[in-house]
Structure formats: structure tokens, C-alpha cells
N, CA and C atoms as an extended XYZ file, in Angstrom:
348
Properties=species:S:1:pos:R:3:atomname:S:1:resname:S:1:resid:I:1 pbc="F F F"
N         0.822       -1.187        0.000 N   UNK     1
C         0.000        0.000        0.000 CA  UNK     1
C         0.874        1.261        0.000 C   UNK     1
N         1.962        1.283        0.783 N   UNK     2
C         2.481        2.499        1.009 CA  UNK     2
C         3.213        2.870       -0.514 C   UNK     2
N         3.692        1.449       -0.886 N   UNK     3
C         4.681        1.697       -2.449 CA  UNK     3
C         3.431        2.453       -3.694 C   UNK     3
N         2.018        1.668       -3.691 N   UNK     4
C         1.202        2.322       -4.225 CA  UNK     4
C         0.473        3.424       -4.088 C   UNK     4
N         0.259        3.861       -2.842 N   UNK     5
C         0.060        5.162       -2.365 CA  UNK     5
C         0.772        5.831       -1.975 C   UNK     5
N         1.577        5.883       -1.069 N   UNK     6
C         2.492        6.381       -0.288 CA  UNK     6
C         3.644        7.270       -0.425 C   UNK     6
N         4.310        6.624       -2.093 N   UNK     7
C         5.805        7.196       -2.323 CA  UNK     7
C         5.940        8.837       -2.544 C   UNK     7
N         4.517        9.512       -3.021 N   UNK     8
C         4.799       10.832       -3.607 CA  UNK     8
C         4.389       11.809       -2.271 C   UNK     8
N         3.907       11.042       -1.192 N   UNK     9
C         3.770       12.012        0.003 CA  UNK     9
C         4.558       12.026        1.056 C   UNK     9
N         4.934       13.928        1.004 N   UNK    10
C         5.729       14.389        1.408 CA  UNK    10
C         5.361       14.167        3.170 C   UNK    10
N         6.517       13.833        3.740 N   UNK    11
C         7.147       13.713        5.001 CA  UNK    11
C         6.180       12.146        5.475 C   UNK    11
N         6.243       11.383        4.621 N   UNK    12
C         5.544        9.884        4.452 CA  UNK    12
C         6.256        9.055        6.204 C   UNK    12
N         6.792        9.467        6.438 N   UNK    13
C         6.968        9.055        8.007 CA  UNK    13
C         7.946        9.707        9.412 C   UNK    13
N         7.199       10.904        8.665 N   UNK    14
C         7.326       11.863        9.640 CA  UNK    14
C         6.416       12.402       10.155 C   UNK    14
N         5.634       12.844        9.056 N   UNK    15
C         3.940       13.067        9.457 CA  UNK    15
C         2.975       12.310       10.635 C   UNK    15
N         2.836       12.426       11.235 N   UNK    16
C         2.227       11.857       12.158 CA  UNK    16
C         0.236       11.586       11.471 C   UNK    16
N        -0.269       10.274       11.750 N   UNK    17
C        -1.848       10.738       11.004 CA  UNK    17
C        -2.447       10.568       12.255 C   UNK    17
N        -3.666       11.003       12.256 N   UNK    18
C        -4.583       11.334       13.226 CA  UNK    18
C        -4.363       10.082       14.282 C   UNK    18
N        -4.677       10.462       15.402 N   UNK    19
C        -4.562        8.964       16.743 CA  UNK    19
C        -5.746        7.975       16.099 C   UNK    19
N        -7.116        8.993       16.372 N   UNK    20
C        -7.998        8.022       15.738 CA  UNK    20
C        -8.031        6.884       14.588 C   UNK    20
N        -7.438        7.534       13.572 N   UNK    21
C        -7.338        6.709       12.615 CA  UNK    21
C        -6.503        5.688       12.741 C   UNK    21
N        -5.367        5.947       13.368 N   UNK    22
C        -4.353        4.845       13.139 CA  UNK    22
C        -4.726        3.650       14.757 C   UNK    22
N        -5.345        4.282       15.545 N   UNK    23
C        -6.228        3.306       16.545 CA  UNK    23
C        -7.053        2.280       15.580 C   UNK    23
N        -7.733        2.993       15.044 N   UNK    24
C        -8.467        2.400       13.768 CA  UNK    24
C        -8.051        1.441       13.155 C   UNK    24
N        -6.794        1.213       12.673 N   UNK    25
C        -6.562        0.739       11.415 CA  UNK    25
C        -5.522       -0.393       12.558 C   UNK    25
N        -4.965       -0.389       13.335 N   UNK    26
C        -4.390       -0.948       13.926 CA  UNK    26
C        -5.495       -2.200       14.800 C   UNK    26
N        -6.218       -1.604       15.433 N   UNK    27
C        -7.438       -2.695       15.433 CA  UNK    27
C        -7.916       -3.575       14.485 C   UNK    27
N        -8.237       -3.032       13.349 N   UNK    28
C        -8.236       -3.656       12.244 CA  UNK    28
C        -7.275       -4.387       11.754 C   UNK    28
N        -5.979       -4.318       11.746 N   UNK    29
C        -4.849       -5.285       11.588 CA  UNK    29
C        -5.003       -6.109       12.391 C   UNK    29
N        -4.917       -6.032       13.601 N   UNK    30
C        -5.077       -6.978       14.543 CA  UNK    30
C        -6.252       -8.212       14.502 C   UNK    30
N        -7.315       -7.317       14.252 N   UNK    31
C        -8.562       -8.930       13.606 CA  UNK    31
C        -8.374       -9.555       12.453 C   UNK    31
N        -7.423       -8.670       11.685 N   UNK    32
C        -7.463       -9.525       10.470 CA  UNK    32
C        -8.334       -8.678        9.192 C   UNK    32
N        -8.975       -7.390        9.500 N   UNK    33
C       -10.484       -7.015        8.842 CA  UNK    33
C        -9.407       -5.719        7.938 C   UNK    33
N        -8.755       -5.665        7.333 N   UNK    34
C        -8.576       -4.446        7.033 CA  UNK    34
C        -8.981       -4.118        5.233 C   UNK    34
N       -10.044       -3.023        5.476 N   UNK    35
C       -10.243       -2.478        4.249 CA  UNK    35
C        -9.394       -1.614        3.449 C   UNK    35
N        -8.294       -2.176        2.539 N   UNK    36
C        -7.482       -1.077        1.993 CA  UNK    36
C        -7.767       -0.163        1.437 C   UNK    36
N        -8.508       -0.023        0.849 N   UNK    37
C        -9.373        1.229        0.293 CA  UNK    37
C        -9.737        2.115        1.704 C   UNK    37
N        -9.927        1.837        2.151 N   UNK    38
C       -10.750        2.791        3.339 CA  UNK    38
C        -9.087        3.810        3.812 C   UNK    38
N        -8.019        2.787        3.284 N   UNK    39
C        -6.781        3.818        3.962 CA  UNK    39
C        -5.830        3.903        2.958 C   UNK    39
N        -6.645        4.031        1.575 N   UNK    40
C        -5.600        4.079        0.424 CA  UNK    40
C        -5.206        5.726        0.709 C   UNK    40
N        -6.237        6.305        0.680 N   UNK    41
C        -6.116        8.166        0.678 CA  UNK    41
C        -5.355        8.867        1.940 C   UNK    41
N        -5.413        7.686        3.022 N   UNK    42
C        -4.276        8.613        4.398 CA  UNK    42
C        -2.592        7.239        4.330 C   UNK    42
N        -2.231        7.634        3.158 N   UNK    43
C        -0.663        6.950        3.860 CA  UNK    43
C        -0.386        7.078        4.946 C   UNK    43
N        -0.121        7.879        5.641 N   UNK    44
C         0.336        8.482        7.071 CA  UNK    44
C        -0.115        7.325        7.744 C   UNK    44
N        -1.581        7.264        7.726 N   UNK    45
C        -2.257        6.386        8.688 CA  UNK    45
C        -1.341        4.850        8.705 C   UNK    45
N        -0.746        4.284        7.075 N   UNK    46
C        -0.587        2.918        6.819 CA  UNK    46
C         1.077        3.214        7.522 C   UNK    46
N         1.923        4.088        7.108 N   UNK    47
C         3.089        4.394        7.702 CA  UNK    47
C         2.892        4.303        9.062 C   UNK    47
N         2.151        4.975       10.263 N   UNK    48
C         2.052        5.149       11.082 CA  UNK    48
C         2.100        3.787       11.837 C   UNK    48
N         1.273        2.800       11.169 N   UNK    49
C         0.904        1.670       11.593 CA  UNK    49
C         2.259        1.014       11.682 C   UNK    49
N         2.611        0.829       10.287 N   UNK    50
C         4.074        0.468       10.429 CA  UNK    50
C         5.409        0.345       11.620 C   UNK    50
N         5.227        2.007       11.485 N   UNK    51
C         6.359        2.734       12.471 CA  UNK    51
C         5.970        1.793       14.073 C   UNK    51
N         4.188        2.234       13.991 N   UNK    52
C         3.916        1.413       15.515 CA  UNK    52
C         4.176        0.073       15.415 C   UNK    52
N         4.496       -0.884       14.880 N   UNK    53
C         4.155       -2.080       15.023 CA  UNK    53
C         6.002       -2.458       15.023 C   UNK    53
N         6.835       -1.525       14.528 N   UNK    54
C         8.110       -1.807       14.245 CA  UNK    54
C         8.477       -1.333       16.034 C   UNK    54
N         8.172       -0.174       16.318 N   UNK    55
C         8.297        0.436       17.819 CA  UNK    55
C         8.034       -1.075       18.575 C   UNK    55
N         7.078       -1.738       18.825 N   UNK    56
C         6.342       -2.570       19.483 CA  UNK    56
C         7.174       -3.726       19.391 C   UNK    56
N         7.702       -3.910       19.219 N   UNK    57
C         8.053       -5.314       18.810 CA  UNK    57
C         9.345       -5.356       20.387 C   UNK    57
N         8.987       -6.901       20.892 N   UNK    58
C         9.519       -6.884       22.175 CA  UNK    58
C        11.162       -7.253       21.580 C   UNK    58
N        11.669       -7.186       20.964 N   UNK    59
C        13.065       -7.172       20.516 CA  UNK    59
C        13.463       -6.289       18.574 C   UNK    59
N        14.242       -5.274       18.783 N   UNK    60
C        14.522       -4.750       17.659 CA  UNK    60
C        14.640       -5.963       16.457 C   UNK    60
N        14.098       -5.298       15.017 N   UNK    61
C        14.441       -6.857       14.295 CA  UNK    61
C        16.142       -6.995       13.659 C   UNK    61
N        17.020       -6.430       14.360 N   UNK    62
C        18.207       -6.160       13.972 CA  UNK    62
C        18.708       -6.946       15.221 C   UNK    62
N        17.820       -7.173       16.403 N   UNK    63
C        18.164       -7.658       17.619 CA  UNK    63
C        19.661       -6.792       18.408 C   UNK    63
N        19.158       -6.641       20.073 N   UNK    64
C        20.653       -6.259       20.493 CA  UNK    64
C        21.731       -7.644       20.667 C   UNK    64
N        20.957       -8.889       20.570 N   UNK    65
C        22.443       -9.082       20.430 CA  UNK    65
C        23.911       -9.035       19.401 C   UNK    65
N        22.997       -8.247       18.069 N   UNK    66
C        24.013       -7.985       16.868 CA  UNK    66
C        24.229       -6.425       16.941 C   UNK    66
N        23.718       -5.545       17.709 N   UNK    67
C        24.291       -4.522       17.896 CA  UNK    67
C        25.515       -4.261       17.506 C   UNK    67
N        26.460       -4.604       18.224 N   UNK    68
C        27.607       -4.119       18.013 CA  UNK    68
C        28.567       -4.406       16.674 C   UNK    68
N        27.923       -5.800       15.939 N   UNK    69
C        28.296       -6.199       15.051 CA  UNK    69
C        27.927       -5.391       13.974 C   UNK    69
N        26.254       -4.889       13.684 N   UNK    70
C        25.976       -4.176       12.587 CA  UNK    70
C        26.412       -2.498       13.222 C   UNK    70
N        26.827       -1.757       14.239 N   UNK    71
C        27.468       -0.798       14.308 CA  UNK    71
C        29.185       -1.044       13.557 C   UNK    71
N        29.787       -2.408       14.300 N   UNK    72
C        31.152       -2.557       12.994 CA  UNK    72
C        31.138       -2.237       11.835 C   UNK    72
N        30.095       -3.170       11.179 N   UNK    73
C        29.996       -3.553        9.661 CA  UNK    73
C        29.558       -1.802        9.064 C   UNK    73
N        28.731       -1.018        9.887 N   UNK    74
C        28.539        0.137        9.304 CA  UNK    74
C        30.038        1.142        9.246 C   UNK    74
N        30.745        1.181        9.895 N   UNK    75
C        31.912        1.697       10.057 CA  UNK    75
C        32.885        1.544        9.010 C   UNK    75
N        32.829        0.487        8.606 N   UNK    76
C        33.948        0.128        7.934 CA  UNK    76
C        33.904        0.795        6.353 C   UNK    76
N        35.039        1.903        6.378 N   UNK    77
C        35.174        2.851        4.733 CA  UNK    77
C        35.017        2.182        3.323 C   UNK    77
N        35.357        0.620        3.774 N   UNK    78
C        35.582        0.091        1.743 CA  UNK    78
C        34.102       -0.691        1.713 C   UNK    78
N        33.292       -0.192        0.290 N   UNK    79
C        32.055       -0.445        0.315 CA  UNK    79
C        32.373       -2.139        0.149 C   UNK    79
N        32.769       -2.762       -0.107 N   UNK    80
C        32.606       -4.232       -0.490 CA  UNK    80
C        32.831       -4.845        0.861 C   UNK    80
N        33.488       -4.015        1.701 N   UNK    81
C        34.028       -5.202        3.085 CA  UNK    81
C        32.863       -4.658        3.822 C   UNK    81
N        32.405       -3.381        3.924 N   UNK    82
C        31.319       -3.129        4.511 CA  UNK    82
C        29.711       -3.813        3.986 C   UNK    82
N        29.503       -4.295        2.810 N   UNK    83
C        28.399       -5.237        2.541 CA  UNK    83
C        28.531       -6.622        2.568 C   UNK    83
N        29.752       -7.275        2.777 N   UNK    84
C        30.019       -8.612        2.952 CA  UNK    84
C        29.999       -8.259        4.912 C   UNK    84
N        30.002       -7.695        5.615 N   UNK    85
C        30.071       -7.360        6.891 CA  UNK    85
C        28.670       -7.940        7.357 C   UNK    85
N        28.144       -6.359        6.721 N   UNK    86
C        26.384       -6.354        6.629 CA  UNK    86
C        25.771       -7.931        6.227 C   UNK    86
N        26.028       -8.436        5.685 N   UNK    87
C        25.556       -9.927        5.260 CA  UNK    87
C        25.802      -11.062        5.979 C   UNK    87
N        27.100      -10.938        6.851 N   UNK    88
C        27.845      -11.826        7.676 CA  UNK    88
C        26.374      -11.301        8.932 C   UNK    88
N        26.439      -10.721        9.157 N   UNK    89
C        25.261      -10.104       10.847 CA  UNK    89
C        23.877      -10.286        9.983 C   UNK    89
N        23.971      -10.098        9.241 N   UNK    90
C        22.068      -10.849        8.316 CA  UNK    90
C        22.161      -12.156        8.723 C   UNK    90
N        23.322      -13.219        8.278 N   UNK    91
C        22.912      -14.527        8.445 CA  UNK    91
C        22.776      -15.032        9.777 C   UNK    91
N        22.838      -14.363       10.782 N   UNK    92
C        22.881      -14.329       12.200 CA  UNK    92
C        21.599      -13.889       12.380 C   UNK    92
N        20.425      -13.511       11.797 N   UNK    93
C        19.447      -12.928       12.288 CA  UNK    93
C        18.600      -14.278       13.151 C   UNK    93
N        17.804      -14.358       13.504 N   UNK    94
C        16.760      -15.475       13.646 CA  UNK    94
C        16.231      -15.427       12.029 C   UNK    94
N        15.838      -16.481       12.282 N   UNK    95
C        14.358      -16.369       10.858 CA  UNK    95
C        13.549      -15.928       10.862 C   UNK    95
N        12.798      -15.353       11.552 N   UNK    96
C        11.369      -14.174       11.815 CA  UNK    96
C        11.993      -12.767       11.760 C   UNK    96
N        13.187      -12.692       11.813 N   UNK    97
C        13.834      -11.464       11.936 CA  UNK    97
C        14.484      -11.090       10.382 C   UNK    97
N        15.198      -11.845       10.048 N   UNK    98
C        15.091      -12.052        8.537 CA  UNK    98
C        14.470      -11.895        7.522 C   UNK    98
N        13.677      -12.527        7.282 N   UNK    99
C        12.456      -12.908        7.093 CA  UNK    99
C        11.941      -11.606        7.179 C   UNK    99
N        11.264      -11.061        8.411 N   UNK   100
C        10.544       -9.853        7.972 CA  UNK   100
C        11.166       -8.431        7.712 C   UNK   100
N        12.995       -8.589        7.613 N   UNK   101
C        13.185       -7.345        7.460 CA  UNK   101
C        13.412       -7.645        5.493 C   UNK   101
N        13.867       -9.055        5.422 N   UNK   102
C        13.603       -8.964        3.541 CA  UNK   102
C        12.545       -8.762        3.076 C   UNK   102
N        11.339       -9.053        3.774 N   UNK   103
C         9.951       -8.263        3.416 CA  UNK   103
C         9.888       -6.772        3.316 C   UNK   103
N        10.819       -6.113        4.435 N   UNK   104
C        10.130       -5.146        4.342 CA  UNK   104
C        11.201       -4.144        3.042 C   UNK   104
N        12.477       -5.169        2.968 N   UNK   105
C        13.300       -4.436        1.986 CA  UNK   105
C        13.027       -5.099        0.280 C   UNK   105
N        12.037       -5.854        0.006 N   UNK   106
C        11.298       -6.476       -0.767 CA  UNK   106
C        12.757       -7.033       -1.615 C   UNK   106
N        13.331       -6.003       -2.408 N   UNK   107
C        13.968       -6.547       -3.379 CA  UNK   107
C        15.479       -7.030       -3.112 C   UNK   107
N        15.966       -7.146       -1.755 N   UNK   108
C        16.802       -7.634       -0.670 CA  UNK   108
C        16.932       -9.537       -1.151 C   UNK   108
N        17.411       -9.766       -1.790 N   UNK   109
C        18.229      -11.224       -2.253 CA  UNK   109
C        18.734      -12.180       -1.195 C   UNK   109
N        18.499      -13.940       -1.286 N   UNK   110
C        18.480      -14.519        0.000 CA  UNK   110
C        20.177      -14.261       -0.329 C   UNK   110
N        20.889      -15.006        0.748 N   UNK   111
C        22.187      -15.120        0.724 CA  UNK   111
C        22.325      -16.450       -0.102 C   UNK   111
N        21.666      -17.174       -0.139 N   UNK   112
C        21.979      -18.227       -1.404 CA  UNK   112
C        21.656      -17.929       -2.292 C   UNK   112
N        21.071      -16.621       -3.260 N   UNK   113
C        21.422      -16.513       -4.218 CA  UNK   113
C        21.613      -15.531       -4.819 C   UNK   113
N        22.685      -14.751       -4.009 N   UNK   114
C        23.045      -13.835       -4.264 CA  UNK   114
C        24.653      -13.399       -4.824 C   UNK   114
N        25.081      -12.805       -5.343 N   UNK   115
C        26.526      -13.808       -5.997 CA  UNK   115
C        27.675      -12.601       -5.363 C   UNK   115
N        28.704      -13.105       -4.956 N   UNK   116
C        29.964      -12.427       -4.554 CA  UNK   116
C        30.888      -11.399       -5.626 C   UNK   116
């Protein structure tokens, strides 16, 4: 939704959308009932949801115990040792953690088939 609605509005998750609505729509995620149409016209609201549900989550999906590893891998000046870094602390994720951050980076390649 957000890629189809979302991309041309300005401050797309910064904007804060109404409490109500995103109470709204978050209930609605939660049963399962959500009318996309009803929240094609407030991105904010679908971002918002997002942002909350990423906030919520009882462990970051980067997890602290790779903290310090993906602070290394970001550090490091030569782009190739710094994305073979980044990939080394991916395959360390759990699988739910994985998993939903290649969802959320859609076009993000497994490590098996991705080529060196």
C-alpha cells in the first residue's frame, strides 16, 4: 500500500496521522479485517501503523544481540568489506527477523542466491 500510495507524500513518516485513525486501522490489523481502500487516501495512517508495530516489537528486528556487530559492519570505509560485513550479521538474524526485514526491503536477495 504504502509503495502504491504512499511514495509521492511528502514527510511519508514523519507526518504523524490522526490517533484516531491509526487506533483504527491498527485494530483492524489486529482482527485480520482491514479495508485497503478505506486507507488508500491517508498513507500516514498505513506508515504510522508500520512505524507502531516496528516500535512494538519486544526485541529490535536487527536484535541487540548484533548490535555491536551491525554498528562494525557500518563503520567500515571500503564499500565491499562493509556489505560482505552487513551480510555476515544478516545470516545471524533469527528467521522471523530475517524474514521480515527482507519483506520489508522487498527486493533484498536470499544469501543463497546472491553472488559475490
Amino acid at each position: 500500500m504504502l509503495l502504491e500510495c504512499g511514495m509521492q507524500e511528502e514527510g511519508l513518516f514523519r507526518v504523524a496521522p490522526s490517533a484516531s485513525k491509526l487506533k483504527k486501522l491498527k485494530a483492524a490489523l489486529d482482527c485480520c479485517v482491514v479495508d485497503v481502500q478505506e486507507y488508500s487516501a491517508d498513507p500516514h495512517a498505513i506508515a504510522g501503523a508500520l512505524k507502531s508495530y516496528l516500535r512494538e516489537l519486544p526485541e529490535p528486528l536487527m536484535t541487540f544481540e548484533l548490535y555491536e556487530e551491525w554498528i562494525q559492519a557500518s563503520n567500515i570505509p571500503e564499500q565491499e568489506k562493509r556489505l560482505q560485513a552487513l551480510w555476515s550479521a544478516c545470516e545471524k538474524l533469527p528467521k522471523a527477523n530475517y524474514n521480515n526485514i527482507r519483506y520489508l526491503i522487498k527486493s533484498w536477495p536470499s544469501p543463497s542466491t546472491r553472488t559475490r
